[in-house]
Backbone as numpy.savetxt, mean C-alpha at the origin, in Angstrom:
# Nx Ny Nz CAx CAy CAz Cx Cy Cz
15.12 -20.01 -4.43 14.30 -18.80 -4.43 15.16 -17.53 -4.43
16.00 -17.69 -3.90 17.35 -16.54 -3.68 17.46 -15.98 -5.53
18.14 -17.73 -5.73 18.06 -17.42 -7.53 17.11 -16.20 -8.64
15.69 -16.87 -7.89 14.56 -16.19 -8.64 14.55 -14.66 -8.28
14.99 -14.23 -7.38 14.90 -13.06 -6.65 15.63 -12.43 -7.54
16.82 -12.91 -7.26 17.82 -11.99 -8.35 17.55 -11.99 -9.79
17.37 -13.17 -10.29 16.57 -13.02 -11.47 15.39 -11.51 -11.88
14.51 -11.88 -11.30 13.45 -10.54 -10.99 14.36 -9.34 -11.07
14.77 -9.29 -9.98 15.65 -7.81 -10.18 16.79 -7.48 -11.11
16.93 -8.53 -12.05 18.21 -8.20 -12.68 16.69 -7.77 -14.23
15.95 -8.47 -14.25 15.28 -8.41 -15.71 14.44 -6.90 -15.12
14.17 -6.67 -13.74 13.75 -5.15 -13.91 14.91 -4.07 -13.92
16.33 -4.14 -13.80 16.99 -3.27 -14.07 17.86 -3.28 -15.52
16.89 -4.29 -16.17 17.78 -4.46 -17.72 16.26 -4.55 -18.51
14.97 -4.52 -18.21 13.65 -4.21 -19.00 13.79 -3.09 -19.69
13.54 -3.19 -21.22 13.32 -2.36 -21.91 12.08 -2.14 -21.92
11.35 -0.51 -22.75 9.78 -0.26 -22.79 9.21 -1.37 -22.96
9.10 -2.10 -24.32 8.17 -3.15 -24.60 8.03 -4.40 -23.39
8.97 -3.97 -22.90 8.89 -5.27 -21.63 7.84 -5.00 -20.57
8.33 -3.58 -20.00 8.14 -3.07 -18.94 6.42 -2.71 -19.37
6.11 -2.06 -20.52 4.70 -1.81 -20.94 3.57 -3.33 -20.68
4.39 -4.38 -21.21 3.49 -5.70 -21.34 3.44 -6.23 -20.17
4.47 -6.19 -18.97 4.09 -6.16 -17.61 3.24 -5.24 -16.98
3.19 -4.44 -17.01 1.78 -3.63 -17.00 0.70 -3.97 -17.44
0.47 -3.88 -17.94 -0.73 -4.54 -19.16 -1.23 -5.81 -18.55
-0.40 -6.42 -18.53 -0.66 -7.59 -17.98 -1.39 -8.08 -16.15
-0.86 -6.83 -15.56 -0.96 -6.91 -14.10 -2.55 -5.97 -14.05
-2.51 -5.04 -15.15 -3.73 -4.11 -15.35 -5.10 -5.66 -15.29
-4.51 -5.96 -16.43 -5.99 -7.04 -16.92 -6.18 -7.96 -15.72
-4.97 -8.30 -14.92 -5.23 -9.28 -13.78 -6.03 -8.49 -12.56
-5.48 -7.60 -12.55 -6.40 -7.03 -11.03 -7.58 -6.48 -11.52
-7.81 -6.52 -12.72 -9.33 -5.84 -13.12 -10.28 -6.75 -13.07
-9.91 -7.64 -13.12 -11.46 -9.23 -13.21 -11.01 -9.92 -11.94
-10.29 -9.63 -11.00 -10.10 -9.99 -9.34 -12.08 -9.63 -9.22
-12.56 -10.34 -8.80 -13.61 -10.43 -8.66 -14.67 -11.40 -7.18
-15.10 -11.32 -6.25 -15.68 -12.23 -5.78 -14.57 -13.24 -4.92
-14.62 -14.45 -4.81 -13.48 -15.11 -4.29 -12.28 -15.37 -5.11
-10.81 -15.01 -4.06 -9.77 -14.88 -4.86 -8.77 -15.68 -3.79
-8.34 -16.92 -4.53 -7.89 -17.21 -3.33 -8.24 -17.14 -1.68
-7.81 -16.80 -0.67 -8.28 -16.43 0.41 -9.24 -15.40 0.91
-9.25 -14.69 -0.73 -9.92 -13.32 -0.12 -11.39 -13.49 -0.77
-12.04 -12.52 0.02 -13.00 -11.75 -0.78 -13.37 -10.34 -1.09
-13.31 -10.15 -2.56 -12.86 -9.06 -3.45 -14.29 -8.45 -3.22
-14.61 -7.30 -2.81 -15.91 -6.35 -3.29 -15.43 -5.36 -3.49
-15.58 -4.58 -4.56 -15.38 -3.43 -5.27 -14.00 -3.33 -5.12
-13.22 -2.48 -4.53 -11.44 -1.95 -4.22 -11.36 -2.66 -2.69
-12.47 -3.47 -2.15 -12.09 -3.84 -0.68 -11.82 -5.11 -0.90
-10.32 -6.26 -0.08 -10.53 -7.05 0.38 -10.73 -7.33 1.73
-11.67 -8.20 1.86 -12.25 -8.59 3.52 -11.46 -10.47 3.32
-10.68 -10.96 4.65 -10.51 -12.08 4.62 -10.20 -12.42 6.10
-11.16 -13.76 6.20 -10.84 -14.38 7.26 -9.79 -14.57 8.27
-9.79 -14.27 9.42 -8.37 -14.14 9.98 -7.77 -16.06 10.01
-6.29 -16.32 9.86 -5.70 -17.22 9.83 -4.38 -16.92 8.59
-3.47 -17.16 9.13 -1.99 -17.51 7.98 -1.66 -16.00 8.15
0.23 -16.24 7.80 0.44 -15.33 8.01 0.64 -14.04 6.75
0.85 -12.54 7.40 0.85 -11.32 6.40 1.87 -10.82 6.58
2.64 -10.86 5.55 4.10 -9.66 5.38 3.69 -8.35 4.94
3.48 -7.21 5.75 3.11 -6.22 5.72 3.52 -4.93 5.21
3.82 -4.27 3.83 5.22 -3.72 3.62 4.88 -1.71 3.58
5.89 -1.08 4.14 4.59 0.39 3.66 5.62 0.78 2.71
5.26 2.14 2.48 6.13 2.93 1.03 7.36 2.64 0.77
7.58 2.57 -0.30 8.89 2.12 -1.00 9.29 3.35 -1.64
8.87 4.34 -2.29 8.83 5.49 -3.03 10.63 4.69 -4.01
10.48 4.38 -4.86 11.32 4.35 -5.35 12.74 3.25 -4.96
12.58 3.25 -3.62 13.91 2.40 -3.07 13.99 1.03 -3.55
13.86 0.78 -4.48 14.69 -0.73 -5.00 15.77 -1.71 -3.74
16.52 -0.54 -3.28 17.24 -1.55 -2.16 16.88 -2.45 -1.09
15.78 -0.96 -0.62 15.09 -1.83 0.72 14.25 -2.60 0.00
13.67 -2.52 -0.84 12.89 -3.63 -1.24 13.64 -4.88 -1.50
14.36 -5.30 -2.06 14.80 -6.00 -2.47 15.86 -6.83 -0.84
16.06 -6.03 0.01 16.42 -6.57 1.67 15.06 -7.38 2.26
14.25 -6.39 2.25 12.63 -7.00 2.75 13.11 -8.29 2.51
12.74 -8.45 0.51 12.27 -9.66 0.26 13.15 -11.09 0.61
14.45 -10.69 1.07 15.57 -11.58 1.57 15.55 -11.57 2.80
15.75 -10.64 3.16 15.54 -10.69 4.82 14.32 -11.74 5.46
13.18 -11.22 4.82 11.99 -11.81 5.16 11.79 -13.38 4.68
12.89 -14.12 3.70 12.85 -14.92 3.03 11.25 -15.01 2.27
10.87 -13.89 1.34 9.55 -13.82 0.95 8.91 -15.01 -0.15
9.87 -14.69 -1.16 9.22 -16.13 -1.85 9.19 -16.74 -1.65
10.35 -17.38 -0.56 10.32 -19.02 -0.14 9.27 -19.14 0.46
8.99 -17.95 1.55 7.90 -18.55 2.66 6.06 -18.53 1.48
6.16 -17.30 0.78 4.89 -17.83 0.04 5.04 -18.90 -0.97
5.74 -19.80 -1.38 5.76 -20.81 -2.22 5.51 -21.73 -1.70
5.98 -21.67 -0.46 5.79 -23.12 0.57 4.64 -22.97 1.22
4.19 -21.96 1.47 2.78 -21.91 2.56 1.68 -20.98 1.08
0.61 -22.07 0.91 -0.17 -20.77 0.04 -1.27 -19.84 1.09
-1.06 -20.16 2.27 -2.06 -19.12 3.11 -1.21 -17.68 3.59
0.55 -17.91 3.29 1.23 -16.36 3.44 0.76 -15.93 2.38
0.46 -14.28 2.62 0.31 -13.46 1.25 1.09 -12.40 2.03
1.47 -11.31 0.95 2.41 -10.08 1.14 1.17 -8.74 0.68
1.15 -7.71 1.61 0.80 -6.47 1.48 1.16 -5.74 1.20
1.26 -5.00 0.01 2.09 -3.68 -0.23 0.77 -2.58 0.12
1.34 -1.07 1.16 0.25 -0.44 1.47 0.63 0.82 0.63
1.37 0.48 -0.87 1.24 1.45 -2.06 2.37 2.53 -1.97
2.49 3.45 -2.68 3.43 4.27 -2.79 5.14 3.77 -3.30
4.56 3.22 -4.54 5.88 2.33 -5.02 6.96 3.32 -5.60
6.25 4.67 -6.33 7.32 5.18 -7.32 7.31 6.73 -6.70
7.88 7.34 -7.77 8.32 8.88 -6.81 9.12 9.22 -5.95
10.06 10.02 -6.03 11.04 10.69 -5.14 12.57 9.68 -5.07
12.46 8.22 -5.28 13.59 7.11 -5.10 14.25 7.42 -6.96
15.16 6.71 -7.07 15.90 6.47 -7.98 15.19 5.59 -8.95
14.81 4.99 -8.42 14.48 3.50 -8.68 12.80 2.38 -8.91
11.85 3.89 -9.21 10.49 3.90 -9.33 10.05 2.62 -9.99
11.15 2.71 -11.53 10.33 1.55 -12.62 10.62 0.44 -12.01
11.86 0.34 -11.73 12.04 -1.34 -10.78 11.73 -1.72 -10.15
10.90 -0.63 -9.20 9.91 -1.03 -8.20 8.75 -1.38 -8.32
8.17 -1.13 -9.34 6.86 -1.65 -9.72 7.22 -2.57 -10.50
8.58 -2.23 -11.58 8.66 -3.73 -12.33 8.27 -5.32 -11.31
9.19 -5.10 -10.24 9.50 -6.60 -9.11 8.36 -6.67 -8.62
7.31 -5.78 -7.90 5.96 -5.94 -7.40 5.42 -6.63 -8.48
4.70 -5.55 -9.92 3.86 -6.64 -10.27 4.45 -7.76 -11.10
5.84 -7.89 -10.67 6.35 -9.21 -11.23 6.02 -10.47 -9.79
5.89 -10.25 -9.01 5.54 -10.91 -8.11 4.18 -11.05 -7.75
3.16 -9.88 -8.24 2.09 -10.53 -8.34 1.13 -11.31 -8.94
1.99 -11.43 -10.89 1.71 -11.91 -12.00 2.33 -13.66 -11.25
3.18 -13.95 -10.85 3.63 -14.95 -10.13 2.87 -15.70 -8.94
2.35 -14.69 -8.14 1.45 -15.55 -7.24 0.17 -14.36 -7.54
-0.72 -14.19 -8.12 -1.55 -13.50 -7.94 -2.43 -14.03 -7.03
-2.87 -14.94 -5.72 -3.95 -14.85 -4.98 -3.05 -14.79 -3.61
-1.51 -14.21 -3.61 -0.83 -14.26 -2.64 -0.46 -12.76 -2.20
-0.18 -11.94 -3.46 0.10 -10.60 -3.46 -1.09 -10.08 -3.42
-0.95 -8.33 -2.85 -2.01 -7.62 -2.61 -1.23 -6.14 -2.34
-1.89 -5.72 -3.85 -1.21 -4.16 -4.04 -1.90 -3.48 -3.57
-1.99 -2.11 -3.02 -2.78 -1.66 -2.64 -2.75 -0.11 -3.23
-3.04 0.51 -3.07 -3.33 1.94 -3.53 -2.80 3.36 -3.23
-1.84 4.22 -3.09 -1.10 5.04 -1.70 -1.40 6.25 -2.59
-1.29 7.24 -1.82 -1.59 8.37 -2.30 -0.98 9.10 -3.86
0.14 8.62 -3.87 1.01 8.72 -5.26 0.22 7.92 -6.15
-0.66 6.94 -6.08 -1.00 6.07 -7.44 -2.50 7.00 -7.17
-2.67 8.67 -7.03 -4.01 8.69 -6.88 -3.91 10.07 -7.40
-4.97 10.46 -8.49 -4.93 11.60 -9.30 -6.68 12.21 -8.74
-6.65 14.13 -8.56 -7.93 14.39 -8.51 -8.30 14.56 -9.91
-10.14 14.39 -10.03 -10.08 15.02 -11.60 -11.70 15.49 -11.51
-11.79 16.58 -11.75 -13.40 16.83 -11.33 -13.73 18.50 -10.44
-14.53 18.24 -9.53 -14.90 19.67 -8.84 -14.07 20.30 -7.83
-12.90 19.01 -7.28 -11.80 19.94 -6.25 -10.76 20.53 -7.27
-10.27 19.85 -8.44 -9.17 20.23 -8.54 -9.15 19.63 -10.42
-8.60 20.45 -11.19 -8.50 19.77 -12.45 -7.18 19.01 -12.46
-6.74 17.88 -12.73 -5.99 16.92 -12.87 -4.73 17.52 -11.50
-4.89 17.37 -10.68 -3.88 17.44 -9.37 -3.60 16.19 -8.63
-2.20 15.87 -8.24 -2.39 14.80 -7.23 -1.23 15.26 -6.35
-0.53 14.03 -5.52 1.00 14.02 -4.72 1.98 14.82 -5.51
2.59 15.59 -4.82 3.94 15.81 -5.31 4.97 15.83 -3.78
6.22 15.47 -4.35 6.87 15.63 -5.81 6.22 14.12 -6.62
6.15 14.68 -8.19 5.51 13.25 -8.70 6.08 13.24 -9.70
7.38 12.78 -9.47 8.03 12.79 -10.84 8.55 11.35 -11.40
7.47 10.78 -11.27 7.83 9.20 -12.27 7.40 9.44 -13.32
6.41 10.49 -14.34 7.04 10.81 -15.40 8.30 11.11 -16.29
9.12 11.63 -15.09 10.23 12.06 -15.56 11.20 11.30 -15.73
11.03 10.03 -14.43 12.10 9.40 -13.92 11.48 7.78 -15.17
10.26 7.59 -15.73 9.97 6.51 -16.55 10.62 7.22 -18.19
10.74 8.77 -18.15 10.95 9.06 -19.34 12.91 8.76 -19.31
13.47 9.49 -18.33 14.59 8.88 -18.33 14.93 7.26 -18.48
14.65 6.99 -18.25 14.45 5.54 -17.42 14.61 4.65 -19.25
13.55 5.39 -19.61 13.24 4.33 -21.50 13.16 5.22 -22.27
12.90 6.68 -22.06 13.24 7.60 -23.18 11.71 6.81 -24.10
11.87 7.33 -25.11 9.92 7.28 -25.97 9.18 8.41 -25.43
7.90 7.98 -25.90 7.21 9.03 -25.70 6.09 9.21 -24.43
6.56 8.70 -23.57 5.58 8.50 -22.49 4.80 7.38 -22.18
4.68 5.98 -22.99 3.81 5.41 -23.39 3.99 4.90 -21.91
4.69 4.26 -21.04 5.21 3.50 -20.23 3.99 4.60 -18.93
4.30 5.45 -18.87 3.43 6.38 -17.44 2.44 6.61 -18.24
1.73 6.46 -19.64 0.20 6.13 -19.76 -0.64 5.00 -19.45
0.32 4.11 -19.85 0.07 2.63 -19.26 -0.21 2.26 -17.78
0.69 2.73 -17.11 0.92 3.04 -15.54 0.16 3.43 -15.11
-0.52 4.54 -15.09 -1.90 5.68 -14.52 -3.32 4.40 -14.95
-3.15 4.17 -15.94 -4.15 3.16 -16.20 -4.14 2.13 -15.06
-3.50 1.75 -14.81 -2.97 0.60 -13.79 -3.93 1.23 -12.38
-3.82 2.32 -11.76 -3.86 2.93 -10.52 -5.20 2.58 -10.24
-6.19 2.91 -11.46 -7.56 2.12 -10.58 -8.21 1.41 -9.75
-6.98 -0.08 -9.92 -7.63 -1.20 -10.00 -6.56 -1.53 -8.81
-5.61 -0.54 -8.16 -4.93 -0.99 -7.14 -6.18 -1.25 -5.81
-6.19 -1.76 -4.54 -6.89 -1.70 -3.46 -6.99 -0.73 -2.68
-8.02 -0.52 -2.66 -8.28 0.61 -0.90 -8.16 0.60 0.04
-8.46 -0.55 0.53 -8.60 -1.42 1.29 -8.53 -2.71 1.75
-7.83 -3.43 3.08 -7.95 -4.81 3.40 -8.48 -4.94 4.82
-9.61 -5.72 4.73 -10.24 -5.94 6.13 -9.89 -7.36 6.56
-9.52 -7.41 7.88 -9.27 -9.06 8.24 -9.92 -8.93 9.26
-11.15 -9.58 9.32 -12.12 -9.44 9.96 -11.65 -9.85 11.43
-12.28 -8.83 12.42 -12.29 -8.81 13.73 -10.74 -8.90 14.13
-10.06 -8.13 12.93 -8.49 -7.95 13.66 -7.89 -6.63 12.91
-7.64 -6.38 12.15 -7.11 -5.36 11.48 -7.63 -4.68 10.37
-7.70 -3.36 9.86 -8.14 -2.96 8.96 -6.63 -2.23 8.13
-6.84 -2.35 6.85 -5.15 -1.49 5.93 -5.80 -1.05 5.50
-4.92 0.19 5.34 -5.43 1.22 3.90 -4.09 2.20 4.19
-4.08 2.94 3.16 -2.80 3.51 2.95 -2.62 4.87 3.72
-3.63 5.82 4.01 -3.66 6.65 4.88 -4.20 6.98 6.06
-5.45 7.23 5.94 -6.14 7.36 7.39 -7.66 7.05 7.07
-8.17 7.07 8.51 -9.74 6.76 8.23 -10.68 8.29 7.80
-11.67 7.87 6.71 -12.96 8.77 6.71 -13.87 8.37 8.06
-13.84 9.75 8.61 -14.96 9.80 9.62 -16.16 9.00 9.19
-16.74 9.26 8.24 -17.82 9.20 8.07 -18.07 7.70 7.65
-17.33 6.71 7.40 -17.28 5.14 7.24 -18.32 4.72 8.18
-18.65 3.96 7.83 -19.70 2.72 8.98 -19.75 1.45 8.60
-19.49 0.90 7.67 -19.77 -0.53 6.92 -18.56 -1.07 6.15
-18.06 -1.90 6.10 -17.27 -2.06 5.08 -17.47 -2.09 3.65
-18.79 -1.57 3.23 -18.66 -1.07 1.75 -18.76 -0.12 1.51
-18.41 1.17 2.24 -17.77 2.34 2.56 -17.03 2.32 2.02
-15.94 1.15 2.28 -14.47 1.27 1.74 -14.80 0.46 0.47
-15.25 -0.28 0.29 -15.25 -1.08 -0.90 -15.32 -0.37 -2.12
-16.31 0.94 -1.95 -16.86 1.79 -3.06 -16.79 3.11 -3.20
-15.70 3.32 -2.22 -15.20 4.71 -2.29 -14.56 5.37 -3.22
-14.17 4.20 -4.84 -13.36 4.73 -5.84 -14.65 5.69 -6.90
-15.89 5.12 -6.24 -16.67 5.55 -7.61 -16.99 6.88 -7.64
-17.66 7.45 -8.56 -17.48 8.79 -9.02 -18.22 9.60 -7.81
-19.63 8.98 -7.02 -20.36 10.11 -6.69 -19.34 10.09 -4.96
-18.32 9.27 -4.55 -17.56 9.53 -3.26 -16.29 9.83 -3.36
-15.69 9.34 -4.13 -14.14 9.68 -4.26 -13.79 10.79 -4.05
-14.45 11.66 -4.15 -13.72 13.06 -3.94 -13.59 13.41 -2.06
-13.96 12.59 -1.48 -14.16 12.40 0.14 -12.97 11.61 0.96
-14.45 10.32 0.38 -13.72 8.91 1.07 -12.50 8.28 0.25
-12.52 8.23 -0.82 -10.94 7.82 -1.33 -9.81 8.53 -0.84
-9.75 10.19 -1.10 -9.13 10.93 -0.81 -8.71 10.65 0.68
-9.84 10.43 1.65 -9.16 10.06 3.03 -8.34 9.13 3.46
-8.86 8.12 2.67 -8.43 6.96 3.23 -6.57 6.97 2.19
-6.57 7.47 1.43 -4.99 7.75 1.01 -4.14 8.55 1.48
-4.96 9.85 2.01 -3.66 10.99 2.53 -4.05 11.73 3.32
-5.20 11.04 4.50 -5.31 11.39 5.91 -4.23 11.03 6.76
-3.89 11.59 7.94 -3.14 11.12 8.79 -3.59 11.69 10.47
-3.26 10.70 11.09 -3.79 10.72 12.41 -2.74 11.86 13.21
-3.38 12.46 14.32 -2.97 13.35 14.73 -3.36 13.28 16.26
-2.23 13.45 17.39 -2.82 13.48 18.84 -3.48 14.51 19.64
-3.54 15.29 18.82 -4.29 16.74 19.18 -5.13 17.37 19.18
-5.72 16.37 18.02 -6.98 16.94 17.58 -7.97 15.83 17.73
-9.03 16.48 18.19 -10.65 16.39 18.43 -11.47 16.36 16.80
-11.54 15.11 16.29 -12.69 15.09 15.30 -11.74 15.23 13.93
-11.59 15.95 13.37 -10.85 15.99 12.49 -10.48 17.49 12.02
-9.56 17.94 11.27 -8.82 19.00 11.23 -8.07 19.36 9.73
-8.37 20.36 9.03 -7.49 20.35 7.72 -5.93 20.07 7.82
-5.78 19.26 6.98 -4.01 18.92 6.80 -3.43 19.68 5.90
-1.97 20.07 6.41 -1.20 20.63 6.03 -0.58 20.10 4.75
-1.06 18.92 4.46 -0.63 18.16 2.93 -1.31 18.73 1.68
-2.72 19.89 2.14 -3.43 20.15 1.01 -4.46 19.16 0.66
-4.93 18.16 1.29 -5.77 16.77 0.49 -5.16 16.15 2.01
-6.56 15.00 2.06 -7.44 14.50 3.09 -7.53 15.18 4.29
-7.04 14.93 5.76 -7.69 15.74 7.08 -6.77 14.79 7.83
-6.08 15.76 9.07 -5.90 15.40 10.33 -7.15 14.83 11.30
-6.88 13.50 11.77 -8.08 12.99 12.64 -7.76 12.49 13.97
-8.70 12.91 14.92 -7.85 12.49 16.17 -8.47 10.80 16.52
-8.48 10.18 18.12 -8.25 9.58 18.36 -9.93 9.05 18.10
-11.11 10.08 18.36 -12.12 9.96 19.05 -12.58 9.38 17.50
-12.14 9.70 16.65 -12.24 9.18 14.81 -12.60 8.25 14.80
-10.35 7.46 15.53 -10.05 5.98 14.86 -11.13 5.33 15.93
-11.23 5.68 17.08 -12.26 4.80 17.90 -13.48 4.15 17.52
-14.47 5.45 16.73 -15.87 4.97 16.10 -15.59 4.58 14.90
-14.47 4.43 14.17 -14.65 4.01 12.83 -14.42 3.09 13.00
-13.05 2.35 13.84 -12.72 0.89 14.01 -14.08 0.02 15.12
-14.25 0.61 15.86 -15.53 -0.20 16.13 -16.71 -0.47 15.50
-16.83 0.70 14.49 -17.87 0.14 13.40 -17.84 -0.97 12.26
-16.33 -1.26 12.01 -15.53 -2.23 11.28 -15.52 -3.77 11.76
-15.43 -3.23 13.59 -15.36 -4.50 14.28 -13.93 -5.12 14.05
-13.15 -4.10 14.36 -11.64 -4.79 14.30 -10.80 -3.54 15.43
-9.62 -4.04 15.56 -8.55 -3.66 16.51 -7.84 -2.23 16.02
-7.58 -2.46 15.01 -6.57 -1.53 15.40 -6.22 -1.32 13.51
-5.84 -0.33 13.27 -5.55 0.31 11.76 -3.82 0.17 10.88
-3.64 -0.16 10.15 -2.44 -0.49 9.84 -1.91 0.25 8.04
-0.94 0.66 8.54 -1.21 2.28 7.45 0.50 2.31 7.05
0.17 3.17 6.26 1.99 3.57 5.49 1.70 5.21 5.58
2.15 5.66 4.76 1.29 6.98 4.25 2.97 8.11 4.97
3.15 7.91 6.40 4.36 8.71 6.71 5.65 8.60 6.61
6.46 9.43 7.30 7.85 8.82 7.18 7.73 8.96 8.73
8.60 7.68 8.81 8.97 7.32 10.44 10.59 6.99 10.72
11.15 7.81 11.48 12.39 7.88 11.54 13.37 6.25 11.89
12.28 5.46 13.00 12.52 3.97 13.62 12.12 3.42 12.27
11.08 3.75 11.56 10.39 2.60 10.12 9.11 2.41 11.02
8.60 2.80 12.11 7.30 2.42 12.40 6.89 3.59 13.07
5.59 3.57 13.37 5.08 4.80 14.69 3.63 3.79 14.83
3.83 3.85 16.24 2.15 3.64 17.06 1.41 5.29 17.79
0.29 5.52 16.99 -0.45 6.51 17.57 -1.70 5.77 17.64
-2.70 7.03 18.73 -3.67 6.91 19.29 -4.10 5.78 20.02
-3.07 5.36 21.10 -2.76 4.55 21.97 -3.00 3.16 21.98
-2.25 3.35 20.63 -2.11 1.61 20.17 -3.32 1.23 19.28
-3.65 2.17 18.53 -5.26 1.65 17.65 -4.53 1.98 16.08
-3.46 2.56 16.27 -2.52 2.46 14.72 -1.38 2.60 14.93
-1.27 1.52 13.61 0.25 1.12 13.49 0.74 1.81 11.71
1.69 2.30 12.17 2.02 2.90 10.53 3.19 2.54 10.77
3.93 1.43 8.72 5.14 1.33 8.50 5.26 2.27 7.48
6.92 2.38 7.40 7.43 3.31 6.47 8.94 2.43 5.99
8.83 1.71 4.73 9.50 0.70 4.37 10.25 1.06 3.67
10.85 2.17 3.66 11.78 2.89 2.54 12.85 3.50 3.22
14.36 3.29 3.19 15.44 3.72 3.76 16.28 4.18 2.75
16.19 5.20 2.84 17.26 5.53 1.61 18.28 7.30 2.40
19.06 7.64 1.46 19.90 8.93 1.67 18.82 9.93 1.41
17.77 10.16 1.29 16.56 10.83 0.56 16.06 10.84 2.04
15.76 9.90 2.49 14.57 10.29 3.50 15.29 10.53 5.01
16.91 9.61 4.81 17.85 9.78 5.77 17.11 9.26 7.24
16.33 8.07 7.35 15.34 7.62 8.52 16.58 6.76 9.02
16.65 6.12 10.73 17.44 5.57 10.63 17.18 4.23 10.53
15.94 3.30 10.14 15.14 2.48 9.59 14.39 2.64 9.06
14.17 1.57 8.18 13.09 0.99 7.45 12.44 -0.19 8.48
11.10 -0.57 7.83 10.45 -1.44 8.89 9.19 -2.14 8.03
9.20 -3.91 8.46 8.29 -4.26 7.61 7.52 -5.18 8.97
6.14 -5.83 8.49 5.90 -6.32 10.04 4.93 -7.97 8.96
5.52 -8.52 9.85 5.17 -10.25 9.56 3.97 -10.80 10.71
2.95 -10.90 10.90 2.09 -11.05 11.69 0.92 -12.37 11.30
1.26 -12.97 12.55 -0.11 -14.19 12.14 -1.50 -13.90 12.53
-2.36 -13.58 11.54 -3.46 -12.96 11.61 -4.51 -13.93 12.43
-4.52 -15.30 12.77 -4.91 -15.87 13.78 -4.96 -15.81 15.10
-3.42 -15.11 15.52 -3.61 -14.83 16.79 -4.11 -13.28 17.11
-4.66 -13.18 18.21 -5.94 -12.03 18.34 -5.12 -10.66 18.98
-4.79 -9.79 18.62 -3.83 -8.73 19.44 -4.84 -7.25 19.62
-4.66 -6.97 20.67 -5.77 -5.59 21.51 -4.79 -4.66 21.14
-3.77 -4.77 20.98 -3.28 -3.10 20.71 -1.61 -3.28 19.57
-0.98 -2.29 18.80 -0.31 -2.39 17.99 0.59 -2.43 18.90
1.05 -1.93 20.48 2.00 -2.35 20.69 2.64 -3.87 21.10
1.02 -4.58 20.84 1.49 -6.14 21.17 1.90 -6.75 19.90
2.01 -5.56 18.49 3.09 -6.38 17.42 4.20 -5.98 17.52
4.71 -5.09 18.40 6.13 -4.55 18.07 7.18 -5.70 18.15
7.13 -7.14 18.26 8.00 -8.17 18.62 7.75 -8.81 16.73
6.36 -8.20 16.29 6.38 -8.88 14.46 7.17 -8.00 13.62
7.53 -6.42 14.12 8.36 -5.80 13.13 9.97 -6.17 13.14
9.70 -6.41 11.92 11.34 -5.83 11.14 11.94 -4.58 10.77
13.19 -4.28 11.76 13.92 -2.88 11.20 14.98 -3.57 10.57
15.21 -2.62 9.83 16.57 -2.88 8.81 17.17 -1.24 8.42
């Protein structure tokens, strides 16, 4: 598996366009008919909900870092352990490209690994794979957002590679519910959630401008009462009294998020009801970890600080 690893990463740092386009393409058409039961999960709209049991390699933003990614997946011995067990699956909680060196290779190896096990992988959606288009804002999203620039360097042509790409972003996830234990999503909670098809259907036209938006580039805050405009420009600071009624309306523990930078690679706020990784170590973000978290979703945990023994710093 070591072999295959390197393999992967040697054909995403030697993929030409036509390569890199038909891997796309390819990962596009697969997550678009994910439908109903998928393997372990069950798919409704952008939500998966799945039974708690087997374990989850949990990964948050990569923005580009090829390195740490590519440590994770050794460190963690990732393929081996999902080849041998089909109940491990791996979480990415999104934010693959932008700001790193190393954007295309990072999505090259993801959805090369999910074209490989597709009912094992589970991409998810981060604020960078998310464009406004409509009554807040005419075509605005994350910045800095320069994987245009960095796919045009990268293969030179005419863009075709980040048209292909944006196409892709739809059909990433919003959401993962593991019932009566954890809820993912890439930023923070919408107040206003109550059901889990809240999240399921928050991509469509008449909510997205709300609930998508929140759940990508909200972030929790200890100060505030209810919720609060963020200084990011797009979603809301939310305090504790938020994550409380939203996760009890979910019927799960505790929230599990990427979305920041964390200097350790992790942070627990709002007294253990979220856990946010930040899986990207590079000279860019200068953190003094990265952090990924391996957790057996069978056993039952009351607060995120009873995973701090499942994270990995590196």
């Amino acid at each position: 598996m070591a072999d295959d690893l390197a393999r992967i990463v040697r054909c995403a740092l030697e993929a030409e366009s036509s390569e890199f386009i038909r891997l796309v393409k390819e990962a596009t058409s697969l997550l678009s008919r994910e439908n109903g039961r998928v393997g372990g999960f069950e798919v409704t709209g952008r939500l998966i909900t799945a039974k708690p049991g087997g374990h989850a390699i949990v990964i948050g933003d990569l923005h580009g870092d090829l390195e740490s990614l590519v440590d994770i997946l050794k460190t963690g011995n990732c393929l081996q352990e999902i080849s041998r067990d089909r109940d491990r699956i791996m979480v990415f909680l999104g934010d693959y490209g932008d700001r790193g060196n190393y954007s295309a290779e990072v999505y090259y190896v993801v959805l090369k690994l999910k074209l490989l096990f597709p009912e094992q992988i589970v991409l998810m959606r981060g604020n960078h794979e998310y464009f406004w288009v409509g009554k807040r804002r005419d075509e605005s999203g994350p910045s800095p957002h320069d994987l245009p620039q960095r796919l045009k360097t990268r293969f030179g042509g005419n863009g075709e590679e980040y048209r292909c790409i944006r196409g892709l972003f739809d059909y990433f996830y919003g959401a993962v519910l593991v019932e009566g234990r954890y809820l993912m999503v890439h930023g923070g909670l919408p107040e206003r959630v109550r059901k889990p098809e809240d999240l399921a259907f928050a991509h469509t036209l008449d909510s997205k401008d709300e609930l998508l938006e929140d759940m990508l580039w909200s972030d929790p805050d200890e100060t505030v009462e209810g919720t609060h405009a963020s200084p990011r420009g797009a979603g809301k600071l939310f305090g504790k009294n938020v994550t409380d009624k939203v996760l009890s309306s979910l019927g799960v523990a505790m929230l599990i998020r990427g979305h920041q930078f964390c200097e350790e690679g992790y942070r627990i706020n709002h007294g253990g009801k979220i856990l946010t990784l930040f899986s990207c170590k590079s000279t860019l973000h200068s953190n003094s970890h990265g952090a990924y978290l391996t957790v057996d979703s069978s056993e039952k945990f009351s607060s995120a600080y009873d995973l701090v023994p499942c994270i990995t710093q590196f």
